[in-house]
N, C-alpha and C positions, 0 to 999 in steps of 0.2 A: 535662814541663810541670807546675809546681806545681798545689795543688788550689785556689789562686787566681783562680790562671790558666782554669781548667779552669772554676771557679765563673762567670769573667765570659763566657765565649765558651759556655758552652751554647745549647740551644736552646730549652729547656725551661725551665718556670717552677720555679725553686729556691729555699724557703724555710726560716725558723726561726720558730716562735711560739714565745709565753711560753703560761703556765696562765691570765694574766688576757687573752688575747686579742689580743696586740699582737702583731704581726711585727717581729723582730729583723733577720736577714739575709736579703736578696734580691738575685736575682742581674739584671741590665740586662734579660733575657728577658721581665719584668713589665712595664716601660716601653712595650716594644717591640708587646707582645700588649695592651695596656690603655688603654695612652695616659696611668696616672698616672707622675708621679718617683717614686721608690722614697719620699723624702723624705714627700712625698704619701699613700704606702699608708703607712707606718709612724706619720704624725701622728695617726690615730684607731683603734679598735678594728676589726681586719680583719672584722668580723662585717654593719657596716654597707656594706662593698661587697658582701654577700651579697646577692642577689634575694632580696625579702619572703615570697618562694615558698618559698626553699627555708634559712629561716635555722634553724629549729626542727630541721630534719636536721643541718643543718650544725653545731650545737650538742647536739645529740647525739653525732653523730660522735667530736666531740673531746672530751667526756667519757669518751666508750670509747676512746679512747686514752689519756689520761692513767690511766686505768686498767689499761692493759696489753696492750690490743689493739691487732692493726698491722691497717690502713687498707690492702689490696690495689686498691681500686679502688669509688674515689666521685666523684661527680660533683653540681655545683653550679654557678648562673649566678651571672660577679662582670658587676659596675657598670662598663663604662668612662666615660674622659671624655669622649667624646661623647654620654654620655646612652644609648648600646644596651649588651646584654650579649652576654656570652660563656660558652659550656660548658668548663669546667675539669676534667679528670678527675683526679684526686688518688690519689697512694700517698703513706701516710706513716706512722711508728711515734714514740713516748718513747722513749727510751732509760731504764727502769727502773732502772737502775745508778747515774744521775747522785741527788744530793742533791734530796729531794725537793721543797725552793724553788727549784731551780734548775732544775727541767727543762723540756725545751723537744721541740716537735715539728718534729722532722727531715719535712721532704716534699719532693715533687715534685707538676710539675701538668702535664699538656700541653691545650693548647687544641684542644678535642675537638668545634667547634661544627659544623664541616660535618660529620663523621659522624654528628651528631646531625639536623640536619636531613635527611640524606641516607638515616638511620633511619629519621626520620618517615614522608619520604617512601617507602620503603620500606615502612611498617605502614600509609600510607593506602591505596597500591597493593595490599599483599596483602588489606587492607577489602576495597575496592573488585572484586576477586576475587571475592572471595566474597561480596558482593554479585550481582555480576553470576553468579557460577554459581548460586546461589540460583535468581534469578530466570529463569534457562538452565532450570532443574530444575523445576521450580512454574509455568510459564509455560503457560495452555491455549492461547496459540498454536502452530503451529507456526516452529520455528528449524532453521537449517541453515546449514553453510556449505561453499559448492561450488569446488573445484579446477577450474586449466583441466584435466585430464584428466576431467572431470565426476563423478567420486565428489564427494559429501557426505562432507566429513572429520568434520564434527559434527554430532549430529541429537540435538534432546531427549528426552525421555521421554512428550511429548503426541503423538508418531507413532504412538506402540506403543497409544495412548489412541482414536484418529481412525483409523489405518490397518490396527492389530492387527499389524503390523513394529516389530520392537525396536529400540533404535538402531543394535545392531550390525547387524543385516539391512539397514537402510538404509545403511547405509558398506562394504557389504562387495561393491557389485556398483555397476555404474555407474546412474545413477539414474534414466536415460531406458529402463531396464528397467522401472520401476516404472509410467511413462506409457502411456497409453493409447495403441494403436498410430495412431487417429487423427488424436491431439493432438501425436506426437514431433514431425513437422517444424516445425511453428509453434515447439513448447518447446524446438527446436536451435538456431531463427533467433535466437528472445530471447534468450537463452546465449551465444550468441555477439557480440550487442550489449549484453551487460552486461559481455561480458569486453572490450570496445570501452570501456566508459566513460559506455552509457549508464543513466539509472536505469528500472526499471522501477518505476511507477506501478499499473497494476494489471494482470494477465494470469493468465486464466484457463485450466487442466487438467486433465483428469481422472486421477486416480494409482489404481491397483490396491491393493484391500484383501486382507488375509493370507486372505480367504475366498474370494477371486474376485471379486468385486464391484468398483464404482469409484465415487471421490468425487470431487466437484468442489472443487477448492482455486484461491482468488484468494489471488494472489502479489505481492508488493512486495519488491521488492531491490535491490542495487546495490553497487557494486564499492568495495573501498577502498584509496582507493588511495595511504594512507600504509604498502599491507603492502608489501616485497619484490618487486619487479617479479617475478622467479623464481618468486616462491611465492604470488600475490596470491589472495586470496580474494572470493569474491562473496557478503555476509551477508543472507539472505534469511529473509521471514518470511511465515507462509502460512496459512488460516483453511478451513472447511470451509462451503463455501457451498451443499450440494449441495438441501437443503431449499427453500433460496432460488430453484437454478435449477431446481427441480420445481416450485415456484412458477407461475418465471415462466416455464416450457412450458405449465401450465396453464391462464395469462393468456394466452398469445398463443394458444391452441389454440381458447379463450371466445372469444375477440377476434376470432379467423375465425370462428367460428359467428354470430357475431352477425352481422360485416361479410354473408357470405353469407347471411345473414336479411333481413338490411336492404336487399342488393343484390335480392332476393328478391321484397321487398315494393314495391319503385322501379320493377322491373318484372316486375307481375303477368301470369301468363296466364292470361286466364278464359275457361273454354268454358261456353259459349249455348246450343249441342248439340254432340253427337259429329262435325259439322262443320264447327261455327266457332265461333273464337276472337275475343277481343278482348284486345289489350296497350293498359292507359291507359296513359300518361307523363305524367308529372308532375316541377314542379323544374326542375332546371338539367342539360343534357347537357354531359358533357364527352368525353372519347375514349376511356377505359374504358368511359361508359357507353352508348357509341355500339357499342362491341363486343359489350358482356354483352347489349344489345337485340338483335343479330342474333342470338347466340348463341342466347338463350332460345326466340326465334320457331322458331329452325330445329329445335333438338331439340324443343319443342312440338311442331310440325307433324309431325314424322319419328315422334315418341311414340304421338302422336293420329288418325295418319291426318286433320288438319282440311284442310278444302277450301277454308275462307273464312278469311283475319287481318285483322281489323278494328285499323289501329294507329289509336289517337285521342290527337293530341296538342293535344288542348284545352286544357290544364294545364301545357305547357313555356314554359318565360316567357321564351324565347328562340329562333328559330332560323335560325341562319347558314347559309352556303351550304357548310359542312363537314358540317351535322348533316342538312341538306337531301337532299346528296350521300350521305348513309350511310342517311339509308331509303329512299331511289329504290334502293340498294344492295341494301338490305334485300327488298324489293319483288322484285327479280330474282333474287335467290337461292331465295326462297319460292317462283317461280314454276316455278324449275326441279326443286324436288318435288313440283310439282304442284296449289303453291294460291294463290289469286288475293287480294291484297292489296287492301281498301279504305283511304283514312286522307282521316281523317275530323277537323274542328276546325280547318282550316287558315285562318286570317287573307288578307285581301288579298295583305301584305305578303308574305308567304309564299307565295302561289300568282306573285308577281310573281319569286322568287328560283328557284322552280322552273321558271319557265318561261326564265329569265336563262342559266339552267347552260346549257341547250343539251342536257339529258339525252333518253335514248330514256324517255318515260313510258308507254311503250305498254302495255296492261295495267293500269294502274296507276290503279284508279276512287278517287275524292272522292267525299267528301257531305260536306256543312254538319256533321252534328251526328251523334253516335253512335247516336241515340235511328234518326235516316233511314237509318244505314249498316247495323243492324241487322236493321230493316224489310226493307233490298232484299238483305243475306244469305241472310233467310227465306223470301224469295218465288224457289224456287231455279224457273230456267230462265228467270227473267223477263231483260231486255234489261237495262245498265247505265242507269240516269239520266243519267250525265255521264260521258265521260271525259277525261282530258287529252290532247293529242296533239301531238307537238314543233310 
């Protein structure tokens, strides 16, 4: 095959310049790669299909060549005619031999544009790398990422900061060793629904520090599941809350002390003398507090040795045939250690609901007012004033 021949059937972009700039010989491959007619590229100075970017190399370039230097490998964007460019990578030498008005630069050029993008992309990826390990590194949260065989394949450096375990101690043993032997079942089930697909939101554990100690860590994580079905990982990320949940044992621990302060003061026992007492009530009953009333009476009584419970519900601004039913309740339980219940404050209405129930009120004396049920406490061995009787 002639080198004609060979010139037109290339694949590659084949050229001749002159010293002022012009392209002399081109081979159909420019056409082809460019979109101008060769006619095209040779009617102005090849320098203006350069990218504005890169004309100042490009002319450089080729004064060191005309100088005597060969051109192994350069790269430059040309203009097509549709207005986008292309990456050209250039070999090219003078031939220093020829007459030195007549010389001309021999090249070649291949269209080099997807390995350059495909570089790019390449350099933002390994950026982006090392971005992300950066902040893998420097990160005071905790990071990890969990195999279904449950090791931690990756663990930062804020473990060894938070747990006093290095990273490799965290990946070197399966990690439900590090959990606290109360917390492993709950942190198996969630494990096993993250490796399901689902996310977890927040869930809390407590993990073993290199001293022996344990922290509370709230967890957020979730499976990705663009990895590898085979190989997928679960990337989790995790904070040391354990301040927070001393906190709030501390608040809920106040928070009882109060409640049973308050439960306390709702219903008071007050003794009169060493035996008898009075519980006012006061407020709204509901059915805890219909319990914590017997309760208190009965351990009072049982405490006190009292003989007399003066309940006075002057003060309850309500009472149904539930709360009715729970002190006649009341009333008989007291009676069976041995102490006799007045209750005192009872409205019409209310002596109309006690008498409706159908209960045994036997035992079970009224007075109008506390100030009278007090009175007939004191006058011990006297007769009852009133009492109810079904």
């Amino acid at each position: 095959m002639s080198h004609e021949k060979l010139f037109e059937v290339a694949s590659g972009l084949l050229a001749t310049a002159d010293a002022r700039g012009h392209f002399h010989d081109l081979n159909p491959a420019w056409e082809r790669t460019l979109g101008w007619s060769l006619d095209e590229l040779r009617a102005k100075p090849y320098i203006e299909f350069v990218h504005p970017g890169d004309r100042e190399a490009t002319l450089a370039e080729t004064n060191a060549l005309f100088n005597g230097r060969t051109t192994s490998r350069f790269d430059n964007r040309y203009l097509c005619k549709d207005g986008s460019y292309r990456w050209l990578g250039w070999a090219a030498r003078v031939d220093m031999a020829e007459p030195a008005e007549g010389r001309l630069i021999y090249a070649t050029a291949l269209d080099v544009t997807n390995d350059r993008e495909q570089a790019a992309r390449f350099d933002q990826v390994a950026q982006l790398a090392k971005v992300y390990e950066r902040l893998f590194q420097v990160s005071v949260g905790l990071l990890v990422t969990l195999d279904a065989d449950g090791y931690f394949r990756h663990a930062n450096p804020a473990w060894e900061r938070t747990l006093g375990w290095t990273p490799e101690d965290m990946t070197s043993r399966p990690f439900i060793e590090f959990v606290h032997p109360e917390d492993r079942e709950a942190t198996l089930a969630e494990a096993a629904a993250l490796f399901q697909g689902r996310t977890t939101i927040r869930f809390d554990n407590r993990y073993e520090c290199k001293d022996g100690s344990y922290k509370w860590l709230a967890w957020t994580a979730h499976l990705d599941a663009a990895d590898d079905p085979a190989n997928r990982l679960v990337y989790g990320t995790a904070h040391d809350v354990t301040s927070y949940r001393e906190l709030l044992g501390e608040f809920e621990r106040t928070l009882a002390r109060l409640r049973d302060s308050m439960q306390a003061m709702s219903t008071p026992l007050i003794p009169i003398t060493d035996r008898i007492v009075v519980m006012p009530l006061v407020g709204q009953m509901d059915t805890e507090r219909v319990s914590q009333v017997m309760a208190v009476a009965l351990d009072g009584v049982q405490s006190s040795q009292a003989q007399m419970v003066i309940l006075d519900v002057t003060g309850l601004k309500e009472i149904d045939t539930r709360v009715a039913s729970a002190l006649v309740d009341t009333a008989r339980a007291l009676q069976l250690l041995g102490a006799r219940t007045i209750l005192t404050g009872i409205r019409p209405a209310v002596a109309q609901t006690l008498v409706g129930l159908g209960l045994d009120l036997a035992g079970l004396i009224t007075k109008s007012t506390l100030q009278s049920a007090i009175s007939f406490a004191l006058q011990s061995g006297q007769t009852p004033a009133r009492a109810l009787s079904p």
